[in-house]
N, C-alpha and C positions, 0 to 999 in steps of 0.2 A: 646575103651580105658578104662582100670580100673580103679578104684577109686584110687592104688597104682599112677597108672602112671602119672594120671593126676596130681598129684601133685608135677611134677618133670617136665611139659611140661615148664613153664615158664626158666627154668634153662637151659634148653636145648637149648633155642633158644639166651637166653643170659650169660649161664655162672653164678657163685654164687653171682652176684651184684642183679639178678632179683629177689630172695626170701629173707625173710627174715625165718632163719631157729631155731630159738632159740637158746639161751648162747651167741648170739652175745652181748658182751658191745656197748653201745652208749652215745652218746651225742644228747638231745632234744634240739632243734631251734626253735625257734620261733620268730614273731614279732610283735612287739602291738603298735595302733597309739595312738599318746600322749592324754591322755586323755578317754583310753580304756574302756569300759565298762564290769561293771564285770563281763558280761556272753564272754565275749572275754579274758579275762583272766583266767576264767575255763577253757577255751578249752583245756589252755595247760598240766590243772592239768588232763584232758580229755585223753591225748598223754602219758601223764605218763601210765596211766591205761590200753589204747591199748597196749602198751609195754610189760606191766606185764601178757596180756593176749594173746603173740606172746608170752612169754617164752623169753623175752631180757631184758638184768641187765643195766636199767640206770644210769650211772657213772656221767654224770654233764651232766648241762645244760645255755644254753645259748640265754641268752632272750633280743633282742634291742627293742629298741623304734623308731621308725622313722614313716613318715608320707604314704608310699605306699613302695613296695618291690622294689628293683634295677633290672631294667628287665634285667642283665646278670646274677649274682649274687645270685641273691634274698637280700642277705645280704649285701652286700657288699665288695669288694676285703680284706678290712682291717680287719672284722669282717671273713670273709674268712680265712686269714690266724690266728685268732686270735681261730678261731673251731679247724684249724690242731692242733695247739700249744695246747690248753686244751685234743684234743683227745689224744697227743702224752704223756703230762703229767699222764691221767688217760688210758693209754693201751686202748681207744676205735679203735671197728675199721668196728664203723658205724655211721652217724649224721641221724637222725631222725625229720623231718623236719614236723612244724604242719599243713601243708596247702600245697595245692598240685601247687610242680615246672614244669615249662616248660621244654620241651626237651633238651634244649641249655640250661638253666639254670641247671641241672641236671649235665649232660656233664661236663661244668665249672667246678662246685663246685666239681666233681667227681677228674678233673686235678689239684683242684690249692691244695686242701685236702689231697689228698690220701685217700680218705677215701669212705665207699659206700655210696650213695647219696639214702634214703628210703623217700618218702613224706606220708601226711598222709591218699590222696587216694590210695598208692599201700601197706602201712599194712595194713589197713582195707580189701580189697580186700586179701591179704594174709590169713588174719585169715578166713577170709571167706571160703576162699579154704581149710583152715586145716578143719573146721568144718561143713562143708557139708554132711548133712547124707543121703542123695538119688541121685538119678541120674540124676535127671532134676535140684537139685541145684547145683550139681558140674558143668552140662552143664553151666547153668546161670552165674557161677563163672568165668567158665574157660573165657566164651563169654565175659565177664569185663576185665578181667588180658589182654586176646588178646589186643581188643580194645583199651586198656591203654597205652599198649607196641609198639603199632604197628608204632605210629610217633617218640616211642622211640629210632629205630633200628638202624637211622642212626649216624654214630660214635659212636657208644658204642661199644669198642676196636678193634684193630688191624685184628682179624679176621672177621671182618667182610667184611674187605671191600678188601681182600686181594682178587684176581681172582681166580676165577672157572671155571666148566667147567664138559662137563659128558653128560648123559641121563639125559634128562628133564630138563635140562637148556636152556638158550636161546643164549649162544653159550662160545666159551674159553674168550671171556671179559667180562662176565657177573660175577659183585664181588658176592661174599659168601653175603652179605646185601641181593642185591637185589634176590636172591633164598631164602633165610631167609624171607623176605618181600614175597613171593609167596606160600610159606609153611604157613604163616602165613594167608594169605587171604582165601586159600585153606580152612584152618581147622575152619577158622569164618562164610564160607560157610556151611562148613558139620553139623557146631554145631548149625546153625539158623535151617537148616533143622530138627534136630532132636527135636529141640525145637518145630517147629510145629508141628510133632506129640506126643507131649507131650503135648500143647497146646488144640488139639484136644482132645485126653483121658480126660486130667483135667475139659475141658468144657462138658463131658459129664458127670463126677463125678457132676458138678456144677451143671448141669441142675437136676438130682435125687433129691441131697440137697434142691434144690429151689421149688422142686415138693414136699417134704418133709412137715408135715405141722406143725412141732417141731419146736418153735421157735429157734432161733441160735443166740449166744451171742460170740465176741469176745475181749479174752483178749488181749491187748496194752497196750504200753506202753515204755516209756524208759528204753534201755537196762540194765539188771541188777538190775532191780525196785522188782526181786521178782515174775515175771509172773510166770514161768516155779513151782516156788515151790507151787505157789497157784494152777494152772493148776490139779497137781499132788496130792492135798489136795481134790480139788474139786472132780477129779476123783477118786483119789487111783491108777492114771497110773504113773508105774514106768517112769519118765524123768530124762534124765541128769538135773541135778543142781548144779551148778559151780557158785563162786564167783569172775567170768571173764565179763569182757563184749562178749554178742552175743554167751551164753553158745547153742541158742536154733537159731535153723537158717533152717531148716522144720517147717510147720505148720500142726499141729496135731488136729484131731476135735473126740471130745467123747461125749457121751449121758451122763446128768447129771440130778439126780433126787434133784427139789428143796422141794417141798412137798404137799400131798395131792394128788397126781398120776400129777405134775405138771412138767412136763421133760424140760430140753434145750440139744441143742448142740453145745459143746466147742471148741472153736479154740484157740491153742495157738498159738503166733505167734512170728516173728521174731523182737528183741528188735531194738527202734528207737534212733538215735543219732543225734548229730549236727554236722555240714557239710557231709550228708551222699554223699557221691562219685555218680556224677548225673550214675557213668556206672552199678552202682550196685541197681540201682530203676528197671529193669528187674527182678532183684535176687527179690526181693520184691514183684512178682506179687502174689503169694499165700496169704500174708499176707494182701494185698489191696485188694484182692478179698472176704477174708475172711471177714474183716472193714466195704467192699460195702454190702454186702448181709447180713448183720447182722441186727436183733431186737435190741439189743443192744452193745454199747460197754464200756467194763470194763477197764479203764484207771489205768493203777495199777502205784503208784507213792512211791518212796524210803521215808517214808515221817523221816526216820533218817538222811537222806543226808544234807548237808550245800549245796546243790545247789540242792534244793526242787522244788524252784521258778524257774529254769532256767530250766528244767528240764522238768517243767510243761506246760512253755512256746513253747519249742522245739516241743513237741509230738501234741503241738493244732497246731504250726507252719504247722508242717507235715503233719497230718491229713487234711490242710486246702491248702496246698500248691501241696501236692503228694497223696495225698489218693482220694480224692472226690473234684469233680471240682465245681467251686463257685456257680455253681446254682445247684448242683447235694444235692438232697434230704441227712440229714446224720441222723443217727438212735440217740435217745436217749443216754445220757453218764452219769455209773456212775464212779468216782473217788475212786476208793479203795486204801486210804492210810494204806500202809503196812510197816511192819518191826515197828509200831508201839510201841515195847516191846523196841525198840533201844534209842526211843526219851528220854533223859534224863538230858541234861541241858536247861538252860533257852534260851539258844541262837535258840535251835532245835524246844522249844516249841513257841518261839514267830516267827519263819519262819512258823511252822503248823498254827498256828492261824490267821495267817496274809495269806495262801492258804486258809483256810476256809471258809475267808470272801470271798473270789470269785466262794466261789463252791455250786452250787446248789441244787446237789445233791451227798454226799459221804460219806464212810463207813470206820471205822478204824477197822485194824486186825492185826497180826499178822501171817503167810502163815506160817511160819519155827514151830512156839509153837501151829496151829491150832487156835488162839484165835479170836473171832469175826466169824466163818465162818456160825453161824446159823444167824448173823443179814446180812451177805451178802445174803445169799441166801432168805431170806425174802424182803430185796431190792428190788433183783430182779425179785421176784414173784410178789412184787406189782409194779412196771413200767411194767412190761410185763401182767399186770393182765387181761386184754382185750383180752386175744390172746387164753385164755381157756375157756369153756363153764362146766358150773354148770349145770347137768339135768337129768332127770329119764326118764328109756327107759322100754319098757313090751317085754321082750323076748317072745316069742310062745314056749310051752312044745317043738313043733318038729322042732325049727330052734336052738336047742341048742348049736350047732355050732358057733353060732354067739355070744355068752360068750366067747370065743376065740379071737377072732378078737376085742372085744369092751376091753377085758383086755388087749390087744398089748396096745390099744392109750392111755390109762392112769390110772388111779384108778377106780374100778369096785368092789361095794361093793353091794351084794343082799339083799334085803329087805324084800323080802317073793312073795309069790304064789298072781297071782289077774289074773282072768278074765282069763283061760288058759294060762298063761304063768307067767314068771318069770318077778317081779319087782325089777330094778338094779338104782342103784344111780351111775352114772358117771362125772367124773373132767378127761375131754378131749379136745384137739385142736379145737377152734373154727371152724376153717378151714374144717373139718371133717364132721359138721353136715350137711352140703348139700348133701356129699355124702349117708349118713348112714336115710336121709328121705328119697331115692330113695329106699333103703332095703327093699324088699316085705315081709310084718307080722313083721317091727319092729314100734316101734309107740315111737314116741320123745313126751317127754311133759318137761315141765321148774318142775327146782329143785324146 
C-alpha cells in the first residue's frame, strides 16, 4: 500500500466522518473540573494548536465546567444541543472534542449535532498520518487509526449495517459492518506482520550503533520546543522545520563534531505532548529507543512559551512514565532552553528563572539565530568528558597504514619522528583503546 493510499484507508472504511481533512471549520469542546488546574486548562489552548496543525479554521468554542463527563453525551444533552446551535450560527461543520470519546458517545453526539464528532486521540493520530515520512511510520500510524476505529465501526451510518453478501463473506446476512470489521482485522494482521520485519532490520541498525563506540546523544523534547531547528544547526542537515506541532515524526541520527576530534551521534526525535493517545506509543518506538541507548539526553524546552513550566513537567512525566521503566538506568540530562532571543517581558522571564531553579544542569540559545551553540557543545563535551581518551601513540615507519584508521576515531595530530616510527597525539573513544593495544608495533602511552 503507498504512502498516497494509505492516507485515504481510514475513509474508505468509514466515509468523510473518519479524517480530518483540512478547511474543515470547527467548534473546540472541552471540560474542566471546578477548580482545574492550570495545566488542564492549557490543554485546551493545546487543541487550538493541534487544529492549526490539521489545517482546520476554529470558529468558536465551547468550554463547561462540570465535575466528570456524562457517560452518553460527554457533555451533556443540553450542552449538546447548545454545540448544534453555536455550530449552526458559525457555519461549522465539525466539533473538535479535547479528550478522547467512547464509541456510543461519539455516535450520540454525531445524531443529536449533526455535526462530525473528531476527539482529541483521532486528530493527533490524523496528523500523524499526514506526516509520516517512511514506511515503518505510516505502518505504526496506520496500526493506531485501525485499532482506534475498530470498536468504532458499529453504527456509524446506515451502510454499514445494511446486508451483504458475495465471495468472502460469511454468507447473504452477513451486514457490510461485520465484513468491514473483517477487512479490518485482516489489514492489523498484515501490518503487525510487517512491522516485525521492520522491527527486525531496525534491531540490527541498533545493534551496529551500540557496537559503535561514538557516544550518542538525543534530542527531546516537547513538541515544537525547537528540536528539529537545533538538530539542523548542529548538523547542517537540511529538515523540515515548521511552526506546527509534530513537524518531525522520523528519527534522524547524524555524526556531530563537538571539538578537539570529540564526535557524538545525533538523534532527533519525534516531539512529546500531553495526553499522548496510549495507541500511538508503538509510533514512538524509534524515538524511546533512541532516549534508552543514549549517553546523553538534550531536553530542548520553548523557554519563550507561557507554559514553560507545564511543558517541562510533561516531557519528565514521559520520560518517566513511557520511555524508561522506574528502575531502568536513565543517562544524563541537559536542558537546552531555546528560542531564548524570544523571552522578552517580565512575565516570560520570571517563568525562565523560576525553571532555573530546578535545573541542574542547562544552557540558553537560541537554534533559529544560531546563538549559544559553542556553549552547547562545550556542555556536552564536559558531561560526556569520560567517554574520550587523551593519549600519544608511536606509529612504526611500515604500519603507516595505521594513520588512517587512528584519524577515522578522532583528532590525530603528528608530532614528529621517535624511535622508528611516527609520534601522533590522539583525542579518541575511550572505548577504542583496548582494541587499538591489541595492534601489533603500535605502542599506547598517556598524553
Amino acid at each position: 500500500m503507498g504512502r498516497g493510499t494509505q492516507r485515504y484507508l481510514i475513509e474508505d472504511y468509514l466515509g468523510r466522518r473518519a479524517r480530518v481533512y483540512g478547511g474543515e471549520k470547527a467548534i473546540l469542546v472541552g471540560i474542566l473540573p471546578p477548580g482545574a488546574a492550570e495545566e488542564e486548562r492549557e490543554t485546551f489552548e493545546e487543541l487550538r494548536a493541534l487544529a492549526y496543525t490539521a489545517g482546520i479554521f476554529v470558529v468558536g468554542q465551547l468550554l463547561q465546567r462540570r465535575a466528570r463527563p456524562d457517560p452518553a453525551t460527554f457533555i451533556g444533552r443540553g450542552k449538546a444541543e447548545e454545540l448544534r446551535s453555536l455550530a449552526e450560527a458559525f457555519g461549522a461543520d465539525t466539533a473538535l472534542f479535547n479528550d478522547e470519546l467512547s464509541p456510543d458517545q461519539a455516535r450520540t453526539l454525531e445524531e443529536l449535532t449533526g455535526l462530525k464528532i473528531v476527539d482529541r486521540t483521532q486528530l493527533i493520530l490524523d496528523i500523524f498520518a499526514q506526516r509520516a515520512g517512511t514506511r515503518e511510520a505510516e505502518l505504526a500510524v496506520e496500526l493506531a487509526q485501525l485499532e482506534y476505529l475498530l470498536p468504532r465501526l458499529r453504527g456509524w451510518g446506515k451502510a454499514l449495517t445494511n446486508p451483504g453478501g458475495g465471495i468472502g463473506t460469511m454468507g447473504p446476512g452477513e451486514t457490510k459492518m461485520e465484513i468491514e470489521r473483517r477487512k479490518v482485522k485482516r489489514r492489523i494482521q498484515a501490518i503487525r506482520r510487517a512491522l516485525r520485519e521492520a522491527d527486525r532490520v531496525r534491531e540490527l541498525r541498533r545493534k551496529r550503533r551500540l557496537r559503535s563506540p561514538i557516544p550518542k546523544v538525543a534530542i527531546v523534547g516537547y513538541t515544537n520546543s525547537g528540536k528539529s531547528t537545533l538538530f539542523r544547526r548542529l548538523t547542517g542537515e537540511e529538515v523540515l522545520v515548521e511552526d506546527k506541532l509534530f513537524a518531525t515524526l522520523d528519527t534522524k541520527v547524524r555524526k556531530v563534531a563537538l571539538a578537539e576530534g570529540r564526535y557524538v551521534l545525533v538523534s532527533d526525535t519525534v516531539g512529546f505532548i500531553r495526553k499522548l493517545p496510549h495507541q500511538l506509543i508503538p509510533a514512538f518506538r524509534a524515538t524511546m529507543e533512541a532516549a534508552r541507548e543514549a549517553d546523553l539526553l538534550l531536553n530542548v524546552l520553548d523557554a519563550s512559551s507561557p507554559r514553560l513550566i507545564e511543558h517541562f513537567r510533561a516531557v519528565e512525566r514521559i520520560l518517566a512514565e513511557e520511555v524508561f521503566a522506574p528502575d531502568e538506568p536513565r543517562p544524563p540530562i541537559l536542558h537546552v532552553l531555546n528560542k531564548i532571543d524570544l523571552v522578552r517581558d517580565p512575565r516570560q522571564e520570571a517563568l525562565l528563572s523560576e525553571l532555573q531553579l530546578e535545573l541542574e544542569r542547562y544552557v540558553e540559545l537560541s537554534a533559529r539565530l544560531g546563538w549559544g551553540l559553542e556553549g552547547l557543545k562545550a556542555a556536552m563535551a564536559e558531561i560526556l568528558g569520560d567517554r574520550w581518551a587523551d593519549v600519544r601513540a608511536l606509529v612504526p615507519y611500515d604500519r603507516g597504514e595505521l594513520l588512517a584508521d587512528l584519524a577515522r576515531l578522532g583528532k590525530l595530530e603528528v608530532v614528529g619522528g621517535q624511535d622508528g616510527g611516527l609520534l601522533v597525539h590522539l583525542v579518541l573513544p575511550r572505548e577504542e583503546l583496548p582494541r587499538l593495544r591489541g595492534v601489533p608495533g603500535l605502542v599506547l602511552m598517556e598524553a
